[in-house]
C-alpha positions, 0 to 999 in steps of 0.5 A: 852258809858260806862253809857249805858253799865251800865244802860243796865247791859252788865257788861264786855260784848260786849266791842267791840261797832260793838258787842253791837250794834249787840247784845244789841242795835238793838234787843232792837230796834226791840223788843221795837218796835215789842211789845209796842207803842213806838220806837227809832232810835239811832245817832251815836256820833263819836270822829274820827272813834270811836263811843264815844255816842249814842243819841237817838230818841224816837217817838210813834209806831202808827201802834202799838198804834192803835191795843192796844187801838183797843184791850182794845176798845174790850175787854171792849166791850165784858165786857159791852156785858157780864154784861148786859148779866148777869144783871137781870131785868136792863141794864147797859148804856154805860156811867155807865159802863165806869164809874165802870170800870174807878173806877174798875181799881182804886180799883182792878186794873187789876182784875177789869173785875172779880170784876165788874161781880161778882158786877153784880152777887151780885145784882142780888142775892139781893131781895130788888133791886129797883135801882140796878144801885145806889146800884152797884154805892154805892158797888163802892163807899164803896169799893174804901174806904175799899181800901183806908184803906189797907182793902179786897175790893173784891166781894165775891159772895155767890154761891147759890143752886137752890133747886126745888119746892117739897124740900120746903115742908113738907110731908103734903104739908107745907112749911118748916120753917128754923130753921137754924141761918140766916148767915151774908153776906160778906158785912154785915160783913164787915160793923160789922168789921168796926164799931168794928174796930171803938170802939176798945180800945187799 
């Protein structure tokens, strides 16, 4: 018993066990099995009158389990829905987006479900995009190595403002030409940083 107290960091609290069982064992009970998809029950392990151990019993609260999976069944759903929502001139297939979010959830963890619309969304922006499905697979792939590396492997996606028509022209009815430098993107600068990392002299 005196493990346990130790492992449950009840210090000098509840020496009596009619207390800790009151105030410790069985609220943890409750609320293991209230808020997660497992449970336990506890034996008690008696020397006389004096219980001495406890041996518990740890089974799968599926009642619990159910809604859980039931929960992320919708949630992934809902995610699926919203991309094909977002995707311009494509559709991502159930097969396809199971796989992104299997690798989203290795390279971005739970910021996968942002990740993976903000990937839709780089696509989208795109002009070149014959096989946007094998240029997400390709973002996927390069950014699961960035990650590997300890480097940023976030999607940034450029925010772009629709400008109208009569904007583009001249007063004399031509277009403008841009005079402005070409900015670089987030990935082309990306691939710059790794190819000079790969020349660095030190």
């Amino acid at each position: 018993m005196e493990e346990l107290r130790k492992r449950l960091g009840t210090g000098n609290k509840y020496k009596e066990y009619s207390n800790f069982k009151l105030r410790v064992i069985d609220p943890a009970r409750r609320e293991l099995s209230e808020k997660t998809d497992i449970k336990f029950n506890y034996e008690e392990l008696k020397k006389g009158r004096k219980v001495v151990a406890l041996k518990f019993i740890i089974s799968t609260n599926r009642e619990k389990r159910t809604k859980i999976v039931e929960d992320t069944k919708s949630t992934e759903e809902t995610l699926l829905e919203e991309l094909n929502g977002l995707a311009r001139g494509y559709h991502v297939s159930n097969e396809v987006f199971y796989r992104w979010v299997a690798l989203g959830k290795n390279i971005w963890g739970l910021e996968y479900t942002s990740q993976l619309r903000n990937l839709i969304l780089y696509i989208n922006q795109q002009s070149n995009k014959n096989n946007p499905i094998g240029l997400a697979n390709y973002l996927l792939k390069e950014k699961g190595k960035l990650a590997q590396q300890g480097y940023d492997s976030t999607i940034q996606v450029e925010k772009k403002e629709i400008l109208p028509e009569w904007f583009n022209k001249n007063n004399d009815g031509n277009d403008k030409k841009d005079s402005r430098k070409k900015e670089v993107t987030y990935i082309e600068r990306q691939e710059m940083e790794k190819l000079l990392e790969k020349y660095k002299v030190y």
